[in-house]
C-alpha positions, 0 to 999 in steps of 0.5 A: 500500500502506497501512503495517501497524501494525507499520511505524507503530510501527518508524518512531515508534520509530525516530525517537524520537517526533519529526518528521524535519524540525522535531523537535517531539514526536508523539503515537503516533497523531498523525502522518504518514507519509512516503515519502522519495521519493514514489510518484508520482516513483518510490519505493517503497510497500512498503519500510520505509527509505522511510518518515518521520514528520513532522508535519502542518505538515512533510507539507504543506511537503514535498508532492512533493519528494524528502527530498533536496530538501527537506533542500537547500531548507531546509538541513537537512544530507544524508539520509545517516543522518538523525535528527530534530533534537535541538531543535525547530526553529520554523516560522517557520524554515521560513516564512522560508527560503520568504519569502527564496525567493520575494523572490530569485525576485521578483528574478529577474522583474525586467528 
């Protein structure tokens, strides 16, 4: 299900214009929407609680995962009432927790 209009423009509302996760501005017709909990890992298409705004940058970071994991991942506190940030937050943020990921994953290989 495709959200109407009116849903659009609840969740930008709601969500003062912002990304959920990043906090930077968006234009009315220049973002995302998200499903907290993809469809494809059973969230629900049709109910209004289950949807964000994120940027582009933000969507394509999130990909599949839960809201919850990715708030865990990148230690953006619980979902539980949730607001945007009230500063943006960079991108390299977000790049350097992957980067210190991937190099304890690195770690890991090694025997």
């Amino acid at each position: 299900m495709v959200p109407s209009g009116d849903e659009r423009d609840a969740v930008y509302r709601d969500q003062g214009g912002s990304c959920m996760y990043c906090g930077c501005s968006l234009p009315q017709d220049g973002f995302e929407l998200d499903h907290k909990v993809p469809i494809a890992r059973g969230g629900a298409a049709e109910e209004p609680e289950n949807l964000q705004m994120l940027c582009s940058a933000c969507s394509r970071r999130k990909g599949n995962m839960t809201d919850e994991e990715h708030r865990r991942r990148y230690r953006l506190g619980s979902s539980a009432g949730a607001q945007p940030p009230a500063w943006p937050i960079p991108q390299a943020y977000f790049g350097n927790i992957d980067q210190e990921l991937e190099r304890r994953e690195s770690y890991r290989g090694i025997s």
